[in-house]
C-alpha positions as MATLAB code, in Angstrom:
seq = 'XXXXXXXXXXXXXXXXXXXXXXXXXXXXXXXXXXXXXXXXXXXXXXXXXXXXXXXXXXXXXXXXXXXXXXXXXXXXXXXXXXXXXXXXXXXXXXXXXXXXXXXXXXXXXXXXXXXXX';
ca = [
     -10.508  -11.322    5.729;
     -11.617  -11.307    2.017;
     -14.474  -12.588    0.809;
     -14.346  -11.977   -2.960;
     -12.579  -13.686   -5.788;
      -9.376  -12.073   -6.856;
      -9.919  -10.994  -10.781;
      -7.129  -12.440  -11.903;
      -5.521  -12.234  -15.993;
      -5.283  -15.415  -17.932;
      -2.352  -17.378  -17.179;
       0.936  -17.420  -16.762;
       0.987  -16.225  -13.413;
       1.830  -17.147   -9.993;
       1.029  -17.434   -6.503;
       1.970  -17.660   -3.025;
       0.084  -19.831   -0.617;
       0.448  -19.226    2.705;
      -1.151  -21.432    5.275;
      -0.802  -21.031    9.053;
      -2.301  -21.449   12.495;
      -2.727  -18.511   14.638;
      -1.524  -18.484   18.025;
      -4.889  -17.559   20.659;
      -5.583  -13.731   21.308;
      -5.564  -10.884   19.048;
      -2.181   -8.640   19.814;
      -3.045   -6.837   17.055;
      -3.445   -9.012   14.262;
      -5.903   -7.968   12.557;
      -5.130   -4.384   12.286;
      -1.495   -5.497   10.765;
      -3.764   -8.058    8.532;
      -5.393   -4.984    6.978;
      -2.570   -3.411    6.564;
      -0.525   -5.930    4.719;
      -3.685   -5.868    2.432;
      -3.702   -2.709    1.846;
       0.444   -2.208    1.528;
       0.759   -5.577   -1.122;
      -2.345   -4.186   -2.984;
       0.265   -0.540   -4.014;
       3.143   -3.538   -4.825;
       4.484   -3.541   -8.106;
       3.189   -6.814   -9.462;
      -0.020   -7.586   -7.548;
      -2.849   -9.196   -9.289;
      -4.812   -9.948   -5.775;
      -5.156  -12.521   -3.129;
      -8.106  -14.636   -1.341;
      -8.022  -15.528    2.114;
      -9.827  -17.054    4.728;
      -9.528  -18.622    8.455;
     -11.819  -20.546   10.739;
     -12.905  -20.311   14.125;
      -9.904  -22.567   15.029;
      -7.575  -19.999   14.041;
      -6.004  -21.736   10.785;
      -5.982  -20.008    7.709;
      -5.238  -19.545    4.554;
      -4.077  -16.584    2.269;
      -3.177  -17.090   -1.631;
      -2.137  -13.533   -2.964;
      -0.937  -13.798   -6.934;
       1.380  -11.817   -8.635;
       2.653  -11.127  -12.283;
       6.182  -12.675  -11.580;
       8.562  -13.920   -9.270;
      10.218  -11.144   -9.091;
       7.402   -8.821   -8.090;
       6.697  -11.379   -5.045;
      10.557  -11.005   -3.940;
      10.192   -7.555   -4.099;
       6.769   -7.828   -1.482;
       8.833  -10.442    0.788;
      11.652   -7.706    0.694;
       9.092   -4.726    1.664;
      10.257   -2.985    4.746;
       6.840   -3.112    6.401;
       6.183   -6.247    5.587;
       9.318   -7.241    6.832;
       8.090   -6.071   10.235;
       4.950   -8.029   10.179;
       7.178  -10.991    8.970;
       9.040  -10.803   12.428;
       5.774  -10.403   14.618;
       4.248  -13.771   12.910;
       7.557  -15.740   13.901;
       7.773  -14.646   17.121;
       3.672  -13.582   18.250;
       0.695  -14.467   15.865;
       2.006  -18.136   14.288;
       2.320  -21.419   16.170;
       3.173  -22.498   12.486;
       2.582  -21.423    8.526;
       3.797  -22.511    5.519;
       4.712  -20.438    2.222;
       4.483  -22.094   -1.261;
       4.763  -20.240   -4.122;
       3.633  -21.562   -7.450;
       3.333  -21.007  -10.911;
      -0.450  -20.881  -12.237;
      -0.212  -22.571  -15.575;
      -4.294  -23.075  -15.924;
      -7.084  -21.515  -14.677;
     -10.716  -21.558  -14.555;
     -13.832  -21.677  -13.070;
     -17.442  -20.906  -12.470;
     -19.632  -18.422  -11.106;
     -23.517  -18.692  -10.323;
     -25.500  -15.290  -12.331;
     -26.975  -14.655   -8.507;
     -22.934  -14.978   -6.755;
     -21.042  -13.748   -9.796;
     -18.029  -11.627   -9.249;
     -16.842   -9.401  -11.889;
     -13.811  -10.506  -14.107;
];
């Protein structure tokens, strides 16, 4: 998963939070996980996500986007559609999807951990 900050502009923009809990083994998770990266980093729209998940399997993904528009467009994406169906019905015992508008944002980063803006 990432471990970076995503660099994102100065708001108005918005984001879509999904939490879950992964069902136990792999089935090829991560390999799709990666991919998804990868495919919503080429969508029109994408400002970039963080995401992590513990050794209990829940986790937590927040990828933000110009509009909410551009994050239709990614739910809409063929491949992603794909992946959509293997998390309902493989990788999920449950998730949640929130999307949200960022109205504020700011933060802080230490001169020996900071990630360029």
């Amino acid at each position: 998963m990432h471990a970076l900050f995503a660099a994102t502009p100065q708001p108005p923009y918005y984001a879509a939070i999904f939490t879950s809990q992964r069902t136990p083994g792999e089935q090829g998770y991560g390999e799709m996980a990666d991919r998804m990266a990868e495919l919503a980093s080429q969508q029109a729209g994408y400002l970039g996500a963080e995401s992590t998940r513990d050794a209990q399997g829940f986790g937590i993904t927040v990828s933000y986007w110009e509009s909410e528009e551009a994050i239709r467009q990614w739910k809409r994406n063929a491949e992603h559609r794909i992946a959509q169906d293997k998390g309902h019905t493989t990788w999920y015992q449950h998730f949640e999807l929130r999307i949200a508008k960022v109205e504020r944002a700011y933060g802080m980063a230490r001169r020996s951990q900071a990630v360029h803006r």
